[in-house]
C-alpha positions as CSV (number, residue, x, y, z in Angstrom):
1,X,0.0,0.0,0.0
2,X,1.6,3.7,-0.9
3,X,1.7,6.1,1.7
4,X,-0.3,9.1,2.0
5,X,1.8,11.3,-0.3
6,X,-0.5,14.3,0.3
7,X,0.2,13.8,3.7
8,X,3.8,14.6,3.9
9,X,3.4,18.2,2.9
10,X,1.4,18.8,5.9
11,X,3.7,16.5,8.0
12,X,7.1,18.9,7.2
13,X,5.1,22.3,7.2
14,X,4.1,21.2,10.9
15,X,7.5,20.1,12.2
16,X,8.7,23.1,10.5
17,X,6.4,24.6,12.4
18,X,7.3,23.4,15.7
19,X,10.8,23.9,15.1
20,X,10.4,27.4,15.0
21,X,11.2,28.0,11.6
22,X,8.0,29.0,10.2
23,X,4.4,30.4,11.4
24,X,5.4,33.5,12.2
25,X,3.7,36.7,10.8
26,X,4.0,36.2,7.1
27,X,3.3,39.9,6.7
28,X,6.4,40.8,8.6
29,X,8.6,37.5,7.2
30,X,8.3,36.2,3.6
31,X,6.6,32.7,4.0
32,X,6.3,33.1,7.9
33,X,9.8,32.1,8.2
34,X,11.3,32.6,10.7
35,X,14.1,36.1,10.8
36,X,17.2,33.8,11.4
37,X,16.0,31.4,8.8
38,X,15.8,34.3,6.1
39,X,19.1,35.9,7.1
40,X,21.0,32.5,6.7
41,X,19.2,32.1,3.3
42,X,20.1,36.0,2.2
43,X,23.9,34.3,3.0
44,X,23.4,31.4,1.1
45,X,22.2,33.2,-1.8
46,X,25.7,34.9,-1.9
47,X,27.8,32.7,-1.3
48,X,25.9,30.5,-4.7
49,X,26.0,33.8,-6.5
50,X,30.2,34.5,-5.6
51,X,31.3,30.8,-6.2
52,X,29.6,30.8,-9.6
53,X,32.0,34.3,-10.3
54,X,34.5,32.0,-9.3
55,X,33.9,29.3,-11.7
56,X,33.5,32.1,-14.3
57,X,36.3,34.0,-13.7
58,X,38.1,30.5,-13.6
59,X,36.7,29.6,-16.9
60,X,37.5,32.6,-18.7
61,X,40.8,33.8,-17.7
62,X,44.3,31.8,-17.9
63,X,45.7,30.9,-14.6
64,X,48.4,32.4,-12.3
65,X,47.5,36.0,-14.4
66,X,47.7,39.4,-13.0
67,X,43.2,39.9,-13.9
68,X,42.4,37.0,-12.4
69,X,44.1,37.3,-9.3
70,X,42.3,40.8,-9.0
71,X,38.8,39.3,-10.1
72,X,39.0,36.6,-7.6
73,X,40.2,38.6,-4.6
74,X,37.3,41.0,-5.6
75,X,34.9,38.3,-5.3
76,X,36.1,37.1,-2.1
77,X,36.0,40.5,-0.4
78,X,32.4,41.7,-2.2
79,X,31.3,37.9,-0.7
80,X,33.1,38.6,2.7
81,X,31.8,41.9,3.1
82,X,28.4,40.8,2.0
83,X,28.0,38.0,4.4
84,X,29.0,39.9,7.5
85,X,26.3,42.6,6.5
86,X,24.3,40.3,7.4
87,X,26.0,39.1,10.4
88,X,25.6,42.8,11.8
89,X,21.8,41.9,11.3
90,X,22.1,38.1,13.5
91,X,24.2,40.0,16.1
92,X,21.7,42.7,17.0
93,X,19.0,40.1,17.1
94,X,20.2,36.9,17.8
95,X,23.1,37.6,19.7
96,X,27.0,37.0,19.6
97,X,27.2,33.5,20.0
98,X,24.7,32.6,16.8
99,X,26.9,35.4,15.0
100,X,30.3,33.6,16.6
101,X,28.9,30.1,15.3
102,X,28.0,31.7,11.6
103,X,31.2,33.7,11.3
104,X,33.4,30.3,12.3
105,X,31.5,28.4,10.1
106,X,31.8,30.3,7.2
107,X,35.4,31.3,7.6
108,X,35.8,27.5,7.3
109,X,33.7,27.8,4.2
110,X,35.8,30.4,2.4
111,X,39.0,28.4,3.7
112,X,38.3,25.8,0.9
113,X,37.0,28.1,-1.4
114,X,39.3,31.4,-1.9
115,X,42.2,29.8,-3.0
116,X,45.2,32.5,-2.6
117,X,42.7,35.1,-2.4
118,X,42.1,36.7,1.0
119,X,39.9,39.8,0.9
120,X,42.0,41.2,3.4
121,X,44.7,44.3,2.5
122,X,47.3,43.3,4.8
123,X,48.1,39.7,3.6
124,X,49.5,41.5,0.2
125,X,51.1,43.8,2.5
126,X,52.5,40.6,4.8
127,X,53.8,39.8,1.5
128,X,55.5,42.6,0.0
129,X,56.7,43.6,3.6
130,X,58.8,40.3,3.6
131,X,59.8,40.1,-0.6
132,X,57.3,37.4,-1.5
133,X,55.7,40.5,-4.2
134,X,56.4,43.5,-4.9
135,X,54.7,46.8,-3.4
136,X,52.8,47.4,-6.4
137,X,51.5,44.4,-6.8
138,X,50.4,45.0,-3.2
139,X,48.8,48.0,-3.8
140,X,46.9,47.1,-6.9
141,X,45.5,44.1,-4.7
142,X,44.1,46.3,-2.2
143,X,42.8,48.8,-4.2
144,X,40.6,46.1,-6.1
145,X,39.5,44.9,-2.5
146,X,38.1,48.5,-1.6
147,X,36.5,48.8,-4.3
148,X,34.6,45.4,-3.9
149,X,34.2,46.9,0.0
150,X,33.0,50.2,-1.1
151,X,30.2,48.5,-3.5
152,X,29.1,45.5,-1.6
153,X,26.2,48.1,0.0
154,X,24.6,48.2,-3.0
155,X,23.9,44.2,-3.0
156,X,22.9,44.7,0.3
157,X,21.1,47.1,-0.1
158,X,18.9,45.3,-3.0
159,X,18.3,42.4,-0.9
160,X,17.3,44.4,2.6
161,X,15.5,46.9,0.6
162,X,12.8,44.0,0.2
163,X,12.1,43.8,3.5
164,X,11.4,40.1,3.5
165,X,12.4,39.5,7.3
166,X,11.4,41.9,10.1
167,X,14.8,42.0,11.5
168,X,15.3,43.9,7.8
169,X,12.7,46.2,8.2
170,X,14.2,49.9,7.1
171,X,17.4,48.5,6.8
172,X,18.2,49.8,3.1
173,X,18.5,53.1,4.2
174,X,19.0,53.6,8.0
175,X,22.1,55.9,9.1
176,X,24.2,53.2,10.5
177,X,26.4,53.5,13.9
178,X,30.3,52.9,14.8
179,X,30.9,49.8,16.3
180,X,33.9,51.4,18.2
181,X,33.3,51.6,21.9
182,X,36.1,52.7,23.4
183,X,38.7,55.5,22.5
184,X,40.9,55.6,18.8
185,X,44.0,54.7,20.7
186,X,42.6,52.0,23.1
187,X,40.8,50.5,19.6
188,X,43.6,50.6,17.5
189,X,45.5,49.2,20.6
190,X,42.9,46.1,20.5
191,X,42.4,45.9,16.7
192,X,46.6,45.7,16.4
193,X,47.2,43.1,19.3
194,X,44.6,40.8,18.2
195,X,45.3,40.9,14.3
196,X,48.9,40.2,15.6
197,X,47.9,37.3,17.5
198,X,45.2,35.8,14.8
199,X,48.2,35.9,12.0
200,X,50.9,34.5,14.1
201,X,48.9,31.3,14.8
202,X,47.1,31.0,11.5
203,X,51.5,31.3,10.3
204,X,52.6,28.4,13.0
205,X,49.6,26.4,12.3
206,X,50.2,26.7,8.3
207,X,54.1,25.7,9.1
208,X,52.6,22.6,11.4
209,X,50.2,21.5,9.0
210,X,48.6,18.9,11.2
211,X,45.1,17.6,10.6
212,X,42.2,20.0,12.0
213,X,45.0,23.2,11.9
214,X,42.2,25.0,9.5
215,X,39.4,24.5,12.3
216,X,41.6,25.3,15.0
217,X,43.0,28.4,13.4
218,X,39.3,29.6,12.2
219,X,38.3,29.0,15.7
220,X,41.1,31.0,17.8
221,X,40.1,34.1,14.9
222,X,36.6,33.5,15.7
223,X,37.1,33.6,20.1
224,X,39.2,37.2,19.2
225,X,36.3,38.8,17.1
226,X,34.3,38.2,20.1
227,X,36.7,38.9,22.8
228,X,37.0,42.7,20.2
229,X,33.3,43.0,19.7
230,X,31.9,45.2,22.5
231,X,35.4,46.9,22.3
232,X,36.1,47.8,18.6
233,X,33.5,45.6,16.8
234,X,36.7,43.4,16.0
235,X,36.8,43.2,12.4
236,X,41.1,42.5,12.1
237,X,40.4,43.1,8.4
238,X,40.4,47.2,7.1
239,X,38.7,46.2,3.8
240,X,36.1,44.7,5.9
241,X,35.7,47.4,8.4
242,X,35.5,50.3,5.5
243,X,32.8,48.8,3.7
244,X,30.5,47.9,7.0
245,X,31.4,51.1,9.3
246,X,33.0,53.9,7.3
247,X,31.3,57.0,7.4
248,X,29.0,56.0,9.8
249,X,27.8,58.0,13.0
250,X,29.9,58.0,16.2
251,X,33.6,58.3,15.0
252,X,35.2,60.4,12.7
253,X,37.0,59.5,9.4
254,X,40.5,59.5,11.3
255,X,39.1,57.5,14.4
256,X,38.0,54.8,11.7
257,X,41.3,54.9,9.8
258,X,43.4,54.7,12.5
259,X,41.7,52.0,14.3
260,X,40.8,50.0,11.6
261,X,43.5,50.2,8.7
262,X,46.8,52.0,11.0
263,X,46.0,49.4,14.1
264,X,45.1,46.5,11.7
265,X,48.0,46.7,9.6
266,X,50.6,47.3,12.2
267,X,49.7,43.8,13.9
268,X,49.6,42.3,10.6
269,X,53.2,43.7,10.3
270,X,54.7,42.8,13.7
271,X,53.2,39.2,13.4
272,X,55.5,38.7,10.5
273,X,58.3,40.1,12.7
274,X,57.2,37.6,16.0
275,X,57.0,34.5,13.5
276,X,60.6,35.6,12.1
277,X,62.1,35.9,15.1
278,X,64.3,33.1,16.9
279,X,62.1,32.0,19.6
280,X,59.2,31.0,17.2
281,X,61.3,29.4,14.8
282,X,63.4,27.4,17.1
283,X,59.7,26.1,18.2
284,X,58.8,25.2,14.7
285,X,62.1,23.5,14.3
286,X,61.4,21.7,17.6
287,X,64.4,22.4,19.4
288,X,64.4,21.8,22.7
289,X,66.1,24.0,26.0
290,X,68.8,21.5,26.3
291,X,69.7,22.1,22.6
292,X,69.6,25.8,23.0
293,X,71.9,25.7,25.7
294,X,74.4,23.3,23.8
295,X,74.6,26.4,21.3
């Protein structure tokens, strides 16, 4: 005997329903879904959209060239950028653990999907500052990533403009507010310590290589954004913080760049000084004291 097929529709839309997911006020949320529901989908939708650029992009240019490098790290940071708009969204109503979780799992995400981009304007800088490119080349990468910062509103803008979730409700165009909480020097302080201490790890545990260094390394990153977030928002990435919080009310155009790109950048900097220096190599080469001493 065949079951009920007509059944199961009714089956799903009632555990759906006393899941949480949907039957809430479908005037207010597209299909009664429920807010968190539509936010995760909005960050579905483009991630699809950004890995399809990716197979284009792949498709249509030659590899190791100059345009697609630029193409593919705009991608990543119009992607990156994009996402964590909508992160801002699950932190102010779902709180910082379900943004923590998110933000971990999709930095794992992008870890097997970027390739050598980074959407970040220090790791060309890292780079250049020790001879693995040239300035230049630096600086055209990270001109291509604020570009792809500065226009990722405009997506986002599309997509809250609908107002398919409450939680997006005037959205689109609502003056939006600095994240920084505490003083320019104390924030650039923060932003440049923990940026220092995300990059030295992520550098040990890419010269270790063990299995599970990738979740470990996207986890320590994730525990600093939140240890940063009712401090300086802790965004360790310039590109990132320029196209989510620049301009907006509560700090001033030099607050933001100092803080964000001058504090950033410097512990991006030093971290490839720290890894350098003799104590962290003689680690990776797994000396031990006695061996010091010999020497």
């Amino acid at each position: 005997m065949r079951p009920n097929a007509a059944g199961f529709p009714k089956i799903l839309a009632r555990a759906l329903k006393n899941a949480g997911i949907t039957g809430h006020n479908k005037k207010s949320n597209a299909f009664g879904l429920h807010p968190l529901a539509l936010s995760i989908i909005y960050i579905l939708l483009t991630l699809y959209l950004a890995e399809q650029l990716r197979k284009l992009v792949n498709h249509l240019t030659k590899s190791e060239t100059l345009v697609r490098q630029l193409l593919l790290e705009f991608i990543a940071t119009l992607e990156l950028c994009a996402a964590c708009f909508e992160l801002l969204i699950v932190a102010d109503n779902f709180g910082v653990g379900t943004y923590a979780l998110l933000l971990w799992l999709l930095t794992l995400w992008w870890s097997t999907k970027w390739g050598d981009a980074t959407a970040c304007p220090y790791c060309p800088m890292e780079e250049a500052f020790t001879g693995a490119r040239t300035w230049q080349s630096a600086l055209n990468i990270v001109a291509v990533q604020l570009v792809a910062a500065v226009f990722t509103f405009r997506y986002v803008q599309l997509l809250w403009a609908m107002e398919l979730a409450e939680t997006h409700k005037d959205k689109a165009y609502e003056e939006c507010t600095a994240d920084l909480q505490v003083d320019m020097v104390l924030g650039s302080i923060v932003e440049c310590a923990l940026t220092c201490s995300c990059r030295v790890v992520s550098k040990i545990l890419a010269v270790k290589s063990f299995k599970f260094c990738t979740v470990i390394d996207t986890f320590f990153a994730t525990v600093m954004v939140v240890l940063a977030f009712n401090l300086s928002g802790g965004y360790f990435n310039p590109a990132l913080a320029t196209s989510l919080k620049f301009g907006c009310a509560g700090n001033t155009i030099v607050e933001h760049v100092f803080t964000y790109w001058v504090g950033s950048c410097t512990g991006a900097l030093l971290s490839c000084i720290i890894f350098e220096s003799n104590a962290v190599q003689r680690f990776l080469k797994g000396e031990s004291v006695e061996e010091r001493k010999d020497e």
